[in-house]
PALOPA-138979 format. One record per residue (C-alpha): residue number from 0; x, y, z. Coordinates in steps of 0.02 Angstrom, whole numbers. Example, Ala and Ser with C-alpha at 12.3 -4.5 7.8 and 13.67 -1.06 7.14 Angstrom:
# PALOPA-138979
- voti;X;Y;Z
- 0;615;-225;390
- 1;684;-53;357
# end
This chain:
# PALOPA-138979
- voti;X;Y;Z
- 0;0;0;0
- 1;65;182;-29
- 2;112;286;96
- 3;104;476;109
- 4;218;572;242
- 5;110;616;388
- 6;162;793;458
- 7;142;835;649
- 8;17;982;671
- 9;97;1128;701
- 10;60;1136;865
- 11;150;991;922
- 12;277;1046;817
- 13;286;1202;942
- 14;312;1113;1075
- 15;475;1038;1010
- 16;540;1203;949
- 17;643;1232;1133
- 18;664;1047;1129
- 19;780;997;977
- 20;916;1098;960
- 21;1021;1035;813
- 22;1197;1073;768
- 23;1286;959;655
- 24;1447;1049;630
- 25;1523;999;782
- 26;1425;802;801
- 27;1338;920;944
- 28;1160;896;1037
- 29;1099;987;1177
- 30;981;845;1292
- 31;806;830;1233
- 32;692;816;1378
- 33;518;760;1327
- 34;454;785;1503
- 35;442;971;1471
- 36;317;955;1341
- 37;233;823;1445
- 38;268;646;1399
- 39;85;599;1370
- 40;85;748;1222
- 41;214;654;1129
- 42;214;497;1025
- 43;348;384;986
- 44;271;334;805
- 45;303;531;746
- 46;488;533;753
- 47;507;377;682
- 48;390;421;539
- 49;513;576;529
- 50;662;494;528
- 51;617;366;390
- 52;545;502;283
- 53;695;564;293
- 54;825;445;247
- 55;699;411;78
- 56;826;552;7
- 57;736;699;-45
- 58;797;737;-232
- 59;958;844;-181
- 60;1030;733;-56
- 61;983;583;-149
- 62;1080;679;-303
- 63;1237;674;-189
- 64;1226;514;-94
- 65;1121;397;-195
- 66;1199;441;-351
- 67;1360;532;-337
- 68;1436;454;-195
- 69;1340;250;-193
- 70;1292;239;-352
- 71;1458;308;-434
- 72;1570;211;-325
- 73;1443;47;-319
- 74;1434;66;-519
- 75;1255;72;-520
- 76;1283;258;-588
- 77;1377;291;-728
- 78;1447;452;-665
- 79;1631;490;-637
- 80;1565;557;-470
- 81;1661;451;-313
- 82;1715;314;-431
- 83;1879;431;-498
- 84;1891;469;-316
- 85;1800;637;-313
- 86;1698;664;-164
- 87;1651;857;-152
- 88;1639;941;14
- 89;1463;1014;-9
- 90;1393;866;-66
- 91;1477;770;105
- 92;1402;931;196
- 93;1215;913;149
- 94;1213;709;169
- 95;1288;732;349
- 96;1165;857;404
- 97;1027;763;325
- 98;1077;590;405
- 99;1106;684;566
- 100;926;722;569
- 101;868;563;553
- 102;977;500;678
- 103;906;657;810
- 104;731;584;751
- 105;777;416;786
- 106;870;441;948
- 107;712;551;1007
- 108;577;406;987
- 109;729;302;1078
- 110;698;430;1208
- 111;526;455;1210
- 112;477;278;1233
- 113;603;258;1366
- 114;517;398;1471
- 115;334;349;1412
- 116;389;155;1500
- 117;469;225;1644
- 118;314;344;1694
- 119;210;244;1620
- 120;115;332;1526
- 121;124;194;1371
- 122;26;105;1249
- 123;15;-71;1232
- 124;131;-85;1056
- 125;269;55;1168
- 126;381;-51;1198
- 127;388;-122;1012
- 128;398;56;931
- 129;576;48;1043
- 130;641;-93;976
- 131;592;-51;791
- 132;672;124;821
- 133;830;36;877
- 134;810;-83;719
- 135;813;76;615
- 136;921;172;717
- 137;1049;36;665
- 138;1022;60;477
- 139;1062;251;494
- 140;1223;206;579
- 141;1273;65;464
- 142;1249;177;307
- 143;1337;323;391
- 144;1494;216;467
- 145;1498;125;281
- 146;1527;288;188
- 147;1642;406;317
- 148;1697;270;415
- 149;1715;319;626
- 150;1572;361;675
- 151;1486;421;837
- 152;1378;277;955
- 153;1328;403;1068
- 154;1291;552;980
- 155;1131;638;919
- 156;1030;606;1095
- 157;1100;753;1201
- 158;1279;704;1247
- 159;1431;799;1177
- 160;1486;637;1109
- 161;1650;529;1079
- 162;1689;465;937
- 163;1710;233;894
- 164;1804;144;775
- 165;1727;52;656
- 166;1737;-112;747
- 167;1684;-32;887
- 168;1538;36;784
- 169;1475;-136;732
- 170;1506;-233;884
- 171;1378;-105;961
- 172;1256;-111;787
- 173;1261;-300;812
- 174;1221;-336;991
- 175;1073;-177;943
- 176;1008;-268;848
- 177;1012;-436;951
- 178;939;-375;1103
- 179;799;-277;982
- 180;740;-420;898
- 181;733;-506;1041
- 182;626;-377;1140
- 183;473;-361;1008
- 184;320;-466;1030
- 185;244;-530;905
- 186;81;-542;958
- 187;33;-355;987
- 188;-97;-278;832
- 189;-55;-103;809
- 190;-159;-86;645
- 191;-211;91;738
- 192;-50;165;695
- 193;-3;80;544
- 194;17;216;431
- 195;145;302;540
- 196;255;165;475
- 197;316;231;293
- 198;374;54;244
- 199;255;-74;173
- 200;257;-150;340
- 201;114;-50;437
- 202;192;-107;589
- 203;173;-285;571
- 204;306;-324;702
- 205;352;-496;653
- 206;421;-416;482
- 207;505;-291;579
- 208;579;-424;690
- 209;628;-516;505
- 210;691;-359;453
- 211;822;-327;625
- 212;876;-496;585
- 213;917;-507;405
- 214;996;-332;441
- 215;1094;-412;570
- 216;1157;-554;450
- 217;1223;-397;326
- 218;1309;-325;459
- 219;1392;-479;519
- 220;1458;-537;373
- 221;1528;-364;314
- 222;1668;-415;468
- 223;1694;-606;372
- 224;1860;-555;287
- 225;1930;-465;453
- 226;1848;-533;606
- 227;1780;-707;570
- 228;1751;-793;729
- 229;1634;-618;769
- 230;1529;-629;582
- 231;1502;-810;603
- 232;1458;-800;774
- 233;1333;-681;737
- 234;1278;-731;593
- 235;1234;-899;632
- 236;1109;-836;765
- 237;1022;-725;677
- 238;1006;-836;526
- 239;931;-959;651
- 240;796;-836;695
- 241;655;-768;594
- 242;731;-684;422
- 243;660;-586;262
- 244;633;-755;161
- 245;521;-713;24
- 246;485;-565;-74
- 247;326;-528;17
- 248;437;-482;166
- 249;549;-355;75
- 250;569;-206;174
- 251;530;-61;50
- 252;451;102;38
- 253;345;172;-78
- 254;417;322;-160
- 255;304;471;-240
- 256;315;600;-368
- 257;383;784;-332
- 258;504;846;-232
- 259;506;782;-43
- 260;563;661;63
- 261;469;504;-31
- 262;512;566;-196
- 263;622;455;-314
- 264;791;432;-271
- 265;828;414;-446
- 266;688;521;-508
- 267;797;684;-591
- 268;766;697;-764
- 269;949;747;-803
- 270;1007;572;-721
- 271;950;428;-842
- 272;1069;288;-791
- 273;1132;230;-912
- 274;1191;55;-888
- 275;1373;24;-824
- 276;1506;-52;-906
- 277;1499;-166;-740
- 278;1329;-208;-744
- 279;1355;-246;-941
- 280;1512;-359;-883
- 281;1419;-436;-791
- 282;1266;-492;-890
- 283;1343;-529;-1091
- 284;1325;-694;-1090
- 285;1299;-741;-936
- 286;1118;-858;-933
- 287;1155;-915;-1113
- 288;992;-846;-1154
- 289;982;-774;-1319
- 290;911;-596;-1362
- 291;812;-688;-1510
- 292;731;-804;-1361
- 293;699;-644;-1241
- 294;580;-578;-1388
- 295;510;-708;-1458
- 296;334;-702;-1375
- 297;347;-504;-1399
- 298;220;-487;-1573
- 299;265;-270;-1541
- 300;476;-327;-1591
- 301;438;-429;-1742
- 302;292;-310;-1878
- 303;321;-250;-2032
- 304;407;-90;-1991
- 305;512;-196;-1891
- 306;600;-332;-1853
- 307;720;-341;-1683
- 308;807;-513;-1752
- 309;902;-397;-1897
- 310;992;-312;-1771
- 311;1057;-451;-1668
- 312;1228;-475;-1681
- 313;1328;-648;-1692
- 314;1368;-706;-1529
- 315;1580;-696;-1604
- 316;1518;-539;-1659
- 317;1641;-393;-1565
- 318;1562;-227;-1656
- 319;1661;-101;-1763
- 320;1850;-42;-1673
- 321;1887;148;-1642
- 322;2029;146;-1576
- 323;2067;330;-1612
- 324;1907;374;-1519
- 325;1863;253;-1390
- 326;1974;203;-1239
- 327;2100;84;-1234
- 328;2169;136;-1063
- 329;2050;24;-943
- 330;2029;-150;-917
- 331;1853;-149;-968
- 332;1830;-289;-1106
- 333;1796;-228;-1274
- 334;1821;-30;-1223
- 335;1873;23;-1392
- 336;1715;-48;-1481
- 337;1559;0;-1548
- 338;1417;-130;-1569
- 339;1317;-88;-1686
- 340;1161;-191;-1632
- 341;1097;-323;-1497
- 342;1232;-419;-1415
- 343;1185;-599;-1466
- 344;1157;-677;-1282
- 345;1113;-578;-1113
- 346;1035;-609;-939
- 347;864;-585;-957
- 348;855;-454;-851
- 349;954;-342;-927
- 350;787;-309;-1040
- 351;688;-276;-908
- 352;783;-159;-798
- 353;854;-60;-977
- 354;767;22;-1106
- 355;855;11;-1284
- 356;886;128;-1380
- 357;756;196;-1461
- 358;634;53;-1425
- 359;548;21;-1566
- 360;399;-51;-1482
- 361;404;99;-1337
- 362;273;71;-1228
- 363;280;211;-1144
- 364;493;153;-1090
- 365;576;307;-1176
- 366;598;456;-1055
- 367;702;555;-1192
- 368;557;624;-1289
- 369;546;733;-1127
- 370;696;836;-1149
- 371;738;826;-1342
- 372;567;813;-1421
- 373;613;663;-1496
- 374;723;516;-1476
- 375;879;555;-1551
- 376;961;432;-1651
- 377;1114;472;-1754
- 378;1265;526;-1672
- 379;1442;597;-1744
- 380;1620;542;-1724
- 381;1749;675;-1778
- 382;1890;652;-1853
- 383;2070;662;-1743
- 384;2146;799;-1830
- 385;2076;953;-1764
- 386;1976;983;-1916
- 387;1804;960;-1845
- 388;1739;866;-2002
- 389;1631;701;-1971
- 390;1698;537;-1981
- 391;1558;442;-1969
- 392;1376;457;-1932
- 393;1309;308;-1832
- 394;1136;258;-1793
- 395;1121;221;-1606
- 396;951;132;-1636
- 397;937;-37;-1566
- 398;1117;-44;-1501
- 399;1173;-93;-1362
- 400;1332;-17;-1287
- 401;1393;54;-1135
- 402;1578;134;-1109
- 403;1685;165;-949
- 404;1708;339;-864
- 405;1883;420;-797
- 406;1978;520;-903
- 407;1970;470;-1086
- 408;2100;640;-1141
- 409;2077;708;-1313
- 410;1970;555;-1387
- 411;1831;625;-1271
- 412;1823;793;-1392
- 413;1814;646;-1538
- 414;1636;604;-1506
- 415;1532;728;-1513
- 416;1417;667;-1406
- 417;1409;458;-1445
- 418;1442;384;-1268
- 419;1396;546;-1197
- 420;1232;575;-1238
- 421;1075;464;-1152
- 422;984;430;-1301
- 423;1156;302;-1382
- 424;1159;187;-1221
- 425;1010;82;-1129
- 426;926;174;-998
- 427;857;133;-819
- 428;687;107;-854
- 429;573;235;-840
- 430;483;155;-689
- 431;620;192;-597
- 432;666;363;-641
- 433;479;437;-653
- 434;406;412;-471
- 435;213;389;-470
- 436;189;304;-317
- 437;193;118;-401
- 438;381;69;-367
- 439;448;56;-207
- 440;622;92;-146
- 441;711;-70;-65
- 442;799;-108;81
- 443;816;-269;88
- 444;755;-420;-13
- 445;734;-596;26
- 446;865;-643;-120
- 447;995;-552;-4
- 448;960;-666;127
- 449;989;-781;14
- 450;1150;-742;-59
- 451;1227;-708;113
- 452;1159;-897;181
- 453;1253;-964;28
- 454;1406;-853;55
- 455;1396;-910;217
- 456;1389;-1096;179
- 457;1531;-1076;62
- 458;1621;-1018;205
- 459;1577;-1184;307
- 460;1454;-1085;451
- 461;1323;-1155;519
- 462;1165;-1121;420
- 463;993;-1184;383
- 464;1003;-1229;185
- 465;1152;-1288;70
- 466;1256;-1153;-33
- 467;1183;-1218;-188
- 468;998;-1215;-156
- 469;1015;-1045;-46
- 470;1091;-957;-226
- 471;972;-1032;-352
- 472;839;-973;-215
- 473;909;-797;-223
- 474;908;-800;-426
- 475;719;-867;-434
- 476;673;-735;-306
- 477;737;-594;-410
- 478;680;-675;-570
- 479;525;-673;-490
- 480;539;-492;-458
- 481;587;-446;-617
- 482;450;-546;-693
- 483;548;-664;-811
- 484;535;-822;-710
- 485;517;-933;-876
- 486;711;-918;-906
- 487;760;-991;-741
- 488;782;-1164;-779
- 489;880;-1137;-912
- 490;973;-994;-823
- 491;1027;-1092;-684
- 492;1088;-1241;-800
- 493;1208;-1132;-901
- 494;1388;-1134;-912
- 495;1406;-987;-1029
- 496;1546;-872;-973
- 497;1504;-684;-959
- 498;1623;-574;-1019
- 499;1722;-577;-850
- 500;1747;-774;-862
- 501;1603;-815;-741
- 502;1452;-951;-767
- 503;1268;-963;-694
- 504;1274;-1152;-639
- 505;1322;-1175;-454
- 506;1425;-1347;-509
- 507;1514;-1284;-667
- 508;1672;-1216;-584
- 509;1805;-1241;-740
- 510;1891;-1086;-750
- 511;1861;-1022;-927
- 512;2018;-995;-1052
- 513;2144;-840;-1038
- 514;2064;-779;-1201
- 515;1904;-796;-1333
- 516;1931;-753;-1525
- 517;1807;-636;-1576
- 518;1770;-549;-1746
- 519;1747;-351;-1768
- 520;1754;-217;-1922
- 521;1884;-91;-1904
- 522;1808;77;-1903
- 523;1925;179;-2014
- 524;1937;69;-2171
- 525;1791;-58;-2168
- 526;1902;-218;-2157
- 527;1856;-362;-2033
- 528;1967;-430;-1923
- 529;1981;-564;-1792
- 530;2036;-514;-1587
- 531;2076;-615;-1451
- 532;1985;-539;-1316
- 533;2075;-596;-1128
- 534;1953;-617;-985
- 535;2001;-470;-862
- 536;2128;-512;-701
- 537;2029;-472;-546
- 538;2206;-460;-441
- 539;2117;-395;-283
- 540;2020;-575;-299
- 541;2138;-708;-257
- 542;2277;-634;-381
- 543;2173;-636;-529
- 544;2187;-822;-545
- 545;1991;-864;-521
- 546;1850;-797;-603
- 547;1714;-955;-603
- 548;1719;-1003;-400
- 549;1577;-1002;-302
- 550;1616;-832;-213
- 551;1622;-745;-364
- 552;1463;-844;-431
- 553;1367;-788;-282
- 554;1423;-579;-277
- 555;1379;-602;-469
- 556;1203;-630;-464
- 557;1202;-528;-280
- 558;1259;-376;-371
- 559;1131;-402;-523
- 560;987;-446;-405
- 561;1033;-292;-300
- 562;1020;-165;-449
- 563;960;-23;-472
- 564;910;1;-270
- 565;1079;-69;-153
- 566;1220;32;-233
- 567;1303;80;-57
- 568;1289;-101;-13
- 569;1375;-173;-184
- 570;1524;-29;-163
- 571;1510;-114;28
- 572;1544;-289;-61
- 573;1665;-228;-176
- 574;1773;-155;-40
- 575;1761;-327;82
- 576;1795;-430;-54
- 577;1839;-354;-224
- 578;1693;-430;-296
- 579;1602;-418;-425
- 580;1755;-371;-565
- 581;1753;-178;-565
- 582;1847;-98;-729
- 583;1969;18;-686
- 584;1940;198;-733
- 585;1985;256;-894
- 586;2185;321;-887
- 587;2186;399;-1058
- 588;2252;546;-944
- 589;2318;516;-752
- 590;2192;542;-636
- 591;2241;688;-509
- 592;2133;574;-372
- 593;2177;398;-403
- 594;2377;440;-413
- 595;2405;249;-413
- 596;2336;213;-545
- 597;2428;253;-709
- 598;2448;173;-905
- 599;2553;63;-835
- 600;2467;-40;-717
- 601;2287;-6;-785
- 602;2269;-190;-822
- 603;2288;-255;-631
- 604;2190;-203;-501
- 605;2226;-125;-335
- 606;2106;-66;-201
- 607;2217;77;-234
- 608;2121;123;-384
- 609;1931;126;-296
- 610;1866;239;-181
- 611;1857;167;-4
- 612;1744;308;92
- 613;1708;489;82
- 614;1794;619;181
- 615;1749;721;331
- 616;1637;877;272
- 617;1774;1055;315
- 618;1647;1099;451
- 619;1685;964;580
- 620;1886;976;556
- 621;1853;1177;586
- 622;1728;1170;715
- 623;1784;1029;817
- 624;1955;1022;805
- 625;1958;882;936
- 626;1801;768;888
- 627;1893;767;724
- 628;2070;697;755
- 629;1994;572;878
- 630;1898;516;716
- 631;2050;524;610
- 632;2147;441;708
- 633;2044;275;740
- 634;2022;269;559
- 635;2190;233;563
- 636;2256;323;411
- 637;2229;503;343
- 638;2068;586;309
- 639;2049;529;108
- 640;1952;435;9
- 641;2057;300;-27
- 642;2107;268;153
- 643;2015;83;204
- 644;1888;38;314
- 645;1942;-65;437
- 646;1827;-217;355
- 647;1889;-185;182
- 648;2044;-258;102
- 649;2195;-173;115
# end
């Protein structure tokens, strides 16, 4: 069911004028005593609904955090954003003092229900709006210690506050959300107030207890590659306990259209996510499911005017070389090529969650005609000498392409507008980016649950299902989602390598060969030519050696099943493990904030070359001098965006 914000009446809002007193340049809160409103004016279900409105992202924070920061450095957005290593001090400035207020909110209801019990003065589901404050309260944290890293326990509830490591961070997050979970009864109804709950809950508790424990699985395993006796520990008894299992559990929240807390986190019409070069890794290939077969029962692809078979490609089919105008400096298979069509094989839902170009059948899919009128389909490559004649012409129609960012030097002045421009690469789907109260934003999905239980198997813990029956769970799930269920069997049979050397099947674990021959047309004088294309060296996974175990099976399909909504939590993965394959930037020129990485080396990887948290916004380092080198220094390096969490490979 959708869910609107509900607003406090002004005059309640009065009351907590003298009360909340919020300064978030110095991690600063003057105490907050309810009492002096009187405790019996003041429910715990308002700040909470506050607090969750809140971190929905209202379009400009969700601009900076969702998509410049997450999504840039989680390459779920292609934007050079965080993923060259650019953070930007305003943009670190407005997500603080955004997430601060949430975490006052949050900390308040904490508060509030903690006097309402001890005068009280309660209701009979009290003591459960506590526990699913400190469920949520726990989120906040977890997505503000994941991006800055040190973070405060105490703060935001009256205290001048000191400041935790990481660890010290999660060992608190974790036993939260233990003693939470374990604290809610089931059996209480509070249908009264279920609208105050902004996720599709409505305060069903036992989905909020499934919630506090699926979160506390995330959490746990996050510490696997640096604290292992703690995530297994901890992840064995909350995997024991009630967990998000099936989709109907997801916790999600409905966005909206507008501009306010519930609208779209991806809803600005500039930003039309375009797919990733990551994302595309990931999913040529992989299923063994042919575009032919993905269309086949689709009468709209296959009329008169039309036919979507004449532009799919053969599957040894490469595209036409530019070499003089695409980027060679990256390890991202195929950089330097233009396909001029389908790509012959593709996970199904690649289709689903991206709009080709120019989609012949429409259906209402293209957002472009909102900004140019008209889809625009030809695009120019200039020619190299300085002349500014055209090359070459191409028709972006029915292609499908998508080219990494970083600095691509003169060849980006070459294009005039080919990789640039939204309407020559597949698009998020315009369910996603225009918000009308249909799509919800998610949280947390059964198929994660899934994918952790079989990471955790892997890893020989203690849990409830084998690795192999927990991952092909977590595929159906989100085929289920994305409505293409009728491909699964076949999906989960295949042994068809993607272009990073990884399969579907959980028992085909032959490491594919260094290299594939493929053919191509060289741009410049027509002539084909054959390539051998090597499978990319992931040397932050096991030396680059594997690329078909079941780890890297299992992030796979995690990271596709996690698109477009859990960027922070694939960057999160990425950093832990250095899974799924990440190309490196583009080094055409050196990038001034990834110094390690150079043309050189571009064909290894490094954590080196991948932002591992934002910085500290200016205004805590120059209003609390103190607060800030406590912070620094239990980070344990200096204040910069490559410096590691203390989870994350080094």
């Amino acid at each position: 069911m959708k869910k609107s914000r509900i607003k406090l009446e002004r005059a309640i809002g009065l009351l907590f004028v003298s009360l909340i007193v919020f300064s978030c340049s110095d991690f600063e809160e003057i105490n907050i005593d309810p009492k002096a409103a009187g405790v019996e004016q003041i429910q715990v279900e308002y700040f909470i609904n506050a607090s969750m409105n809140g971190a929905q992202l209202n379009p400009h924070v969700a601009e900076r955090a969702f998509e410049l920061y997450w999504g840039s450095a989680g390459r779920m957005s292609k934007s050079s954003g965080l993923m060259t290593g650019n953070d930007n001090d305003s943009w670190s400035t407005d997500y603080f003092n955004a997430a601060a207020r949430w975490q006052t909110d949050i900390n308040t209801a904490i508060l509030v229900a903690e006097q309402k019990i001890e005068s009280g003065q309660i209701k009979e589901y009290t003591n459960n709006l506590m526990q699913v404050a400190r469920i949520w309260r726990v989120y906040l944290m977890s997505e503000m210690t994941d991006t800055f890293g040190p973070i405060t326990i105490d703060g935001f509830k009256g205290v001048n506050p000191s400041f935790s490591s990481v660890k010290d961070v999660y060992y608190f997050l974790l036993e939260e959300l233990k003693d939470a979970t374990s604290k809610i009864d089931e059996s209480i109804d509070a249908t009264i107030i279920s609208n105050f709950d902004p996720s599709t809950y409505g305060y069903d508790f036992n989905k909020w207890k499934k919630y506090g424990n699926s979160l506390r699985m995330r959490l746990a395993m996050r510490l696997s590659e640096v604290d292992e006796a703690k995530a297994k520990q901890e992840f064995e008894e909350a995997v024991n306990g009630e967990i998000i299992a099936s989709n109907e559990d997801n916790f999600k929240v409905f966005e909206n259209e507008g501009w306010n807390d519930l609208s779209g986190v991806m809803s600005r019409p500039w930003w039309f996510h375009q797919i990733t070069p990551t994302l595309n890794n990931l999913m040529i290939g992989l299923g063994g499911i042919t575009t032919e077969e993905q269309f086949a029962g689709k009468p709209e692809y296959h009329t008169g005017a039309f036919e979507i078979n004449n532009s799919i490609k053969d599957e040894d089919y490469l595209g036409i070389r530019y070499t003089d105008h695409l980027p060679t400096k990256t390890n991202s298979p195929a950089s330097e090529y233009w396909l001029d069509g389908l790509v012959n094989k593709i996970d199904p839902r690649a289709y689903k969650a991206y709009t080709i170009p120019n989609d012949p059948a429409d259906n209402g899919r293209i957002f472009l005609k909102t900004l140019t009128g008209s889809p625009l389909q030809f695009h120019d490559l200039l020619k190299t000498d300085g002349s500014g004649d055209i090359l070459e012409t191409l028709d972006t129609s029915v292609t499908w392409n998508s080219f990494p960012d970083g600095d691509w030097g003169t060849k980006g002045n070459f294009n005039a507008n080919l990789v640039w421009h939204p309407g020559a690469l597949p698009c998020l789907d315009k369910k996603f980016r225009i918000t009308d109260g249909s799509v919800a934003r998610i949280f947390f999905a059964a198929w994660e649950s899934h994918f952790l239980i079989a990471e955790a198997a892997v890893r020989g813990w203690n849990v409830p299902m084998s690795g192999k029956a927990a991952y092909e769970e977590g595929i159906a799930q989100n085929f289920d989602y994305w409505a293409t269920t009728e491909n699964l069997g076949t999906y989960l049979a295949s042994d068809n390598y993607n272009r990073l050397g990884t399969s579907v099947s959980w028992d085909h674990t032959i490491e594919p060969p260094a290299s594939y021959t493929m053919n191509y047309v060289d741009g410049y004088d027509n002539t084909m030519g054959t390539v051998n294309i090597k499978y990319p060296e992931n040397t932050i996974y096991e030396g680059g050696a594997v690329k078909n175990d079941l780890l890297t099976k299992i992030i796979t399909q995690k990271y596709i099943a996690q698109t477009p909504w859990l960027p922070l939590e694939a960057w999160s993965d990425h950093r832990r493990l250095g899974l799924p394959f990440f190309e490196n930037p583009v080094v055409e020129q050196s990038l001034p904030n990834t110094p390690d990485l150079n043309d050189g080396n571009f064909q290894t990887n490094s954590p080196r070359f991948f932002p591992q948290r934002i910085r500290y916004y200016s205004g805590f380092s120059a209003n609390n001098p103190s607060n800030y080198s406590d912070a620094v220094n239990l980070l344990e390096g200096p204040d910069e965006v490559l410096t590691p969490l203390w989870w994350a490979k080094k």
